[in-house]
C-alpha positions in Angstrom: 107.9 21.1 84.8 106.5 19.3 88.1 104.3 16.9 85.3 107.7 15.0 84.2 108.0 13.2 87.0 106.4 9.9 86.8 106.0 7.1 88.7 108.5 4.0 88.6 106.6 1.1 88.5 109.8 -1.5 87.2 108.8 -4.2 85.4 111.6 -6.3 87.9 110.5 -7.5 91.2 113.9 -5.4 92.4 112.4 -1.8 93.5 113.9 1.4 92.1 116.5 2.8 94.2 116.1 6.4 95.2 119.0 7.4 97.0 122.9 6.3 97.4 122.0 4.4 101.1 119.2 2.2 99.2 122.3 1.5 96.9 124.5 0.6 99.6 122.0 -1.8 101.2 121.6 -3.4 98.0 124.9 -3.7 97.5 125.9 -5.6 100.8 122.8 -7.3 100.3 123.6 -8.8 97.1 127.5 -9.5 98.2 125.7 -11.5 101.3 124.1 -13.8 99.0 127.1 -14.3 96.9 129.0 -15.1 100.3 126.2 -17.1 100.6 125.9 -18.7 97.7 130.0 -20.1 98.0 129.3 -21.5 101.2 126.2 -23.5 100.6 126.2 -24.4 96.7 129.5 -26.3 97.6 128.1 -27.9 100.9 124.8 -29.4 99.0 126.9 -30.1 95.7 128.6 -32.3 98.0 125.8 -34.3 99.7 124.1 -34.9 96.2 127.4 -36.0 95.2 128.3 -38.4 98.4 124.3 -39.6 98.3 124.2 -41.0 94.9 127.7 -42.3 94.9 126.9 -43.7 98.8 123.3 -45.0 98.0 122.0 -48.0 99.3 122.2 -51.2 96.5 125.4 -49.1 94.7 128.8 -51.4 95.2 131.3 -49.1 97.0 134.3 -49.4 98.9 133.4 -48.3 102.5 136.2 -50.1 104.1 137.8 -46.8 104.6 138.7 -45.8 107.9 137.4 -42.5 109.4 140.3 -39.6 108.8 140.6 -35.8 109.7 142.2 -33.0 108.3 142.4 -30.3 110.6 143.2 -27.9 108.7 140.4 -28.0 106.7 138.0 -28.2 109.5 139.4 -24.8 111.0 139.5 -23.1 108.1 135.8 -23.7 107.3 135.0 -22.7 110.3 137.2 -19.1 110.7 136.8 -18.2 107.3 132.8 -18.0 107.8 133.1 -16.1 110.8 135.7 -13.2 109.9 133.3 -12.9 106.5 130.7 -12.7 109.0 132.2 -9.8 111.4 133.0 -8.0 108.1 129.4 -7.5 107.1 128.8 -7.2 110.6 130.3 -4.1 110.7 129.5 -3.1 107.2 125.8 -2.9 108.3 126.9 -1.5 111.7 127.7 1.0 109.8 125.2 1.8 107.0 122.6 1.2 110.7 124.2 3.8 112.9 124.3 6.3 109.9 120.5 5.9 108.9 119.8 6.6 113.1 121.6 9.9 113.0 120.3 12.3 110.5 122.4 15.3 109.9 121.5 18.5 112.0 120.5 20.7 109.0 118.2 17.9 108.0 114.3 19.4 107.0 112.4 18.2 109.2 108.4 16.7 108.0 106.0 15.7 110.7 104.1 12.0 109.5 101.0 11.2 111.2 99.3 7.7 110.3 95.7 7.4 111.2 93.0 4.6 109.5 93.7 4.5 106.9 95.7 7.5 105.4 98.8 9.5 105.6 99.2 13.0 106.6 102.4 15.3 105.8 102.9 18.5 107.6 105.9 20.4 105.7 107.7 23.3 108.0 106.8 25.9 105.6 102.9 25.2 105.6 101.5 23.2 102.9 100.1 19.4 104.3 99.9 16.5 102.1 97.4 13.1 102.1 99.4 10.3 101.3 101.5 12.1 99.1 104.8 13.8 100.3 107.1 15.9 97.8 110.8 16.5 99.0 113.9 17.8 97.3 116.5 16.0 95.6 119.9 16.0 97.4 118.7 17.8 100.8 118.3 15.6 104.2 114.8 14.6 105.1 113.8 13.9 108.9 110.5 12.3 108.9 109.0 12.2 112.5 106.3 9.9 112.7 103.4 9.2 114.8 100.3 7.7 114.6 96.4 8.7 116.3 95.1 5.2 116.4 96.8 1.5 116.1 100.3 1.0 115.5 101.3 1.5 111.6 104.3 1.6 109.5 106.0 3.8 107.2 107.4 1.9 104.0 109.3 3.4 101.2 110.8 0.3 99.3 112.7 2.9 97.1 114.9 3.8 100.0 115.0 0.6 101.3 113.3 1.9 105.1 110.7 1.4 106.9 109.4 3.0 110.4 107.0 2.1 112.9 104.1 4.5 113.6 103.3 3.8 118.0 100.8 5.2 119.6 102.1 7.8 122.2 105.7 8.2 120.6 107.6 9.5 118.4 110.0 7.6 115.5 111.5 8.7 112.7 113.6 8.3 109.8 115.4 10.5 107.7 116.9 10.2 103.9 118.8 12.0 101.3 116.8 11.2 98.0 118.8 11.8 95.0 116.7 10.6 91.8 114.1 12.7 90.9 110.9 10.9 90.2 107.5 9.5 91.7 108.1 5.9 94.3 105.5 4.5 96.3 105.4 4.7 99.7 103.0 2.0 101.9 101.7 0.8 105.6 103.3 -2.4 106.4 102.1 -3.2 109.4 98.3 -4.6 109.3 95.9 -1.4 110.8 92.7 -2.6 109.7 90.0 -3.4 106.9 91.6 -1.0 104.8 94.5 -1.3 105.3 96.1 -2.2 101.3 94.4 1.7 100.8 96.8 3.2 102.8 99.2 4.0 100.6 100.9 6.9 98.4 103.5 8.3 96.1 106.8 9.9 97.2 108.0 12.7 95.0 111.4 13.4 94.8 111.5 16.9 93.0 114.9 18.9 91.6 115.4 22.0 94.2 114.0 24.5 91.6 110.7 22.4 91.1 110.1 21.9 94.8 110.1 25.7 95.7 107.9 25.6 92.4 105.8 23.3 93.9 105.8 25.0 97.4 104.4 28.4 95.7 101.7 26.2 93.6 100.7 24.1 96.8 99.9 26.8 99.4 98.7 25.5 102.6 97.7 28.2 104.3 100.0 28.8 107.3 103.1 26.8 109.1 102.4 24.2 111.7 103.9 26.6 114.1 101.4 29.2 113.3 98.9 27.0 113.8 100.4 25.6 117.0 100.2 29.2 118.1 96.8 29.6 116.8 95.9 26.0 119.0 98.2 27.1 121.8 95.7 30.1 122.6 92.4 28.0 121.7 93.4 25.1 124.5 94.2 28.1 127.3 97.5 27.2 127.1 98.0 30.8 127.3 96.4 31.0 130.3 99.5 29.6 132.3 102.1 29.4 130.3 101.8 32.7 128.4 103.2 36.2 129.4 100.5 37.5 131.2 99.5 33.5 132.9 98.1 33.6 136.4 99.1 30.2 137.1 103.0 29.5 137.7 103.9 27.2 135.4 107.1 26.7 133.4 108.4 29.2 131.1 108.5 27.4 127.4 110.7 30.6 126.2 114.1 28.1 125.2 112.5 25.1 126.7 112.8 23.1 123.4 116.8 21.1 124.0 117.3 22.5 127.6 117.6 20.0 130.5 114.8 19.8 133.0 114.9 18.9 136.3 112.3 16.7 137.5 110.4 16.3 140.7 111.7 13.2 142.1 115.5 14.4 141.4 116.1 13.4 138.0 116.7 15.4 134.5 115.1 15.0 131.1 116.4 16.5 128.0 113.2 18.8 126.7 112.9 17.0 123.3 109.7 16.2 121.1 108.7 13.6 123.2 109.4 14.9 126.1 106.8 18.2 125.0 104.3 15.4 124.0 104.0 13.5 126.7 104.1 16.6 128.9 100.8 17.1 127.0 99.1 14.4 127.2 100.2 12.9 130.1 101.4 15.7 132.7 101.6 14.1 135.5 104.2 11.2 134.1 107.2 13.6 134.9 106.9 16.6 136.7 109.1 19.8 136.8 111.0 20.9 139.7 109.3 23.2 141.7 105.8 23.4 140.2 102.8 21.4 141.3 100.8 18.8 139.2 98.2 20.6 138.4 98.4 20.6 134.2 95.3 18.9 133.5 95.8 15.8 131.1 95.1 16.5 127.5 94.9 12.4 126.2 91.3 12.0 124.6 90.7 15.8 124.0 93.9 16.7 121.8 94.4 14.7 118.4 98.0 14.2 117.6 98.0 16.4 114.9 97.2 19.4 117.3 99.7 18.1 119.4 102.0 17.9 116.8 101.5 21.1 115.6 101.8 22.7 119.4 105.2 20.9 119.4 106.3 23.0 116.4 104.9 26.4 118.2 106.7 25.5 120.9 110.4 24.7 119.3 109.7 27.7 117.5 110.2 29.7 121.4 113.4 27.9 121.5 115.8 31.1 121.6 113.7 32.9 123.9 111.6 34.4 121.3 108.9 33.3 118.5 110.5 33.0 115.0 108.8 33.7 112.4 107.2 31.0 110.7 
């Protein structure tokens, strides 16, 4: 049953770790302090050693003349740096993974707003400040944010993600212990900002579809996109029967654009956003500016959700939600 999994609140100030890449980091985090820890234990041994031995008042024999070993002094400096490039690259790495999620990734849509968190799933239900996912499938989380800048904080995957005004981030996992971890803002939004917080759930496959069928939500965000794409007149242009020219969205969603001023844009989610809210920032070839601007009028979660109608029309066609 859903009920069995429980929050992990460890007693340990080390936070649970929810999927193999939080292992990794804590792994290479844990060698770095041992590297660490050999370099600068002997180093302050050392000058404890030298100070009381060399303290003022103590007889010593300081008739010694000054001598260098070479040797020694390369080697302490090389060895410290090839350790360095190693972990260098280690964490090139794990970084350059966690920036490119896998294609058949799930894909959730964040928005952060004072002071809560709101989870659109692709097959309909929404979440506040709670977000269920399956165990051992790829998560894309694309985040935005309606108001002040935020930050999206899961300490059991060891990531975080910036929630800007205007764009779109994201961050994507594979979580592969079930269970309940909390999930935060870490950026400082506001008088309430310690409330905005949740629980991530990490469910087996069988007790996420489980959960999908118990949660209901109505329909998809790209039925409601559709839905919104017909209450803002988008219709009225861009639709079949439009009596404005205006660009064809049919298979716009991933196709290049060329632009007025003789430059091409890949048609991505930010792209469709800011083609939104601000029309007039990069305009099509061949078409005049005459999209009326959408900032102040259109949350972000309607503009969110007109995204999803609109990569829905990517094959020239709606899908089915």
């Amino acid at each position: 049953m859903i009920q069995r999994y429980l929050p992990h609140y460890p007693s340990q100030l080390w936070p649970w770790a929810a999927s193999s890449m939080a292992v990794e980091i804590d792994r290479i985090f844990v060698m770095w302090c041992i590297v660490l820890m050999f370099l600068v234990v002997p180093v302050f041994v050392f000058m404890t050693y030298c100070a009381v031995k060399y303290r003022a008042g103590r007889p010593a024999d300081r008739s010694q003349r000054e001598s260098r070993n070479m040797t020694i002094e390369m080697s302490w400096m090389i060895a410290p740096f090839l350790i360095s490039l190693v972990f260098f690259f280690w964490a090139g790495d794990i970084y350059l993974r966690q920036q490119n999620p896998p294609p058949n990734a799930m894909v959730i849509t964040a928005l952060g707003r004072q002071w809560m968190w709101k989870f659109q799933h692709p097959d309909g239900p929404s979440e506040i400040n709670d977000l269920h996912v399956p165990a051992g499938r790829p998560v894309r989380i694309d985040i935005r944010s309606q108001d002040v800048v935020h930050s999206l904080y899961i300490p059991a995957l060891r990531q975080q993600e910036e929630a800007v005004p205007g764009r779109t981030t994201s961050m994507w996992f594979k979580a592969d212990t079930p269970g309940a971890y909390r999930l935060f803002c870490s950026e400082f939004c506001g008088a309430d900002h310690a409330l905005m917080a949740g629980t991530l759930y990490v469910l087996s496959p069988a007790d996420y579809q489980k959960w999908l069928k118990t949660a209901g939500g109505g329909q998809s965000i790209a039925s409601t996109g559709k839905r919104l794409f017909e209450a803002y007149g988008c219709s009225g242009c861009h639709g079949p029967s439009g009596t404005v020219r205006a660009p064809d969205l049919a298979g716009l969603y991933g196709r290049v654009v060329p632009l007025q001023d003789g430059s091409t844009v890949v048609a991505n989610d930010a792209y469709i956003h800011d083609s939104i809210m601000q029309p007039k920032r990069q305009i099509a070839a061949g078409y005049k500016p005459i999209m009326p601007s959408f900032a102040g009028a259109m949350s972000e979660s309607d503009v969110t959700a007109l995204v999803a109608y609109i990569k829905s029309l990517r094959h020239g066609r709606e899908q089915s939600p």
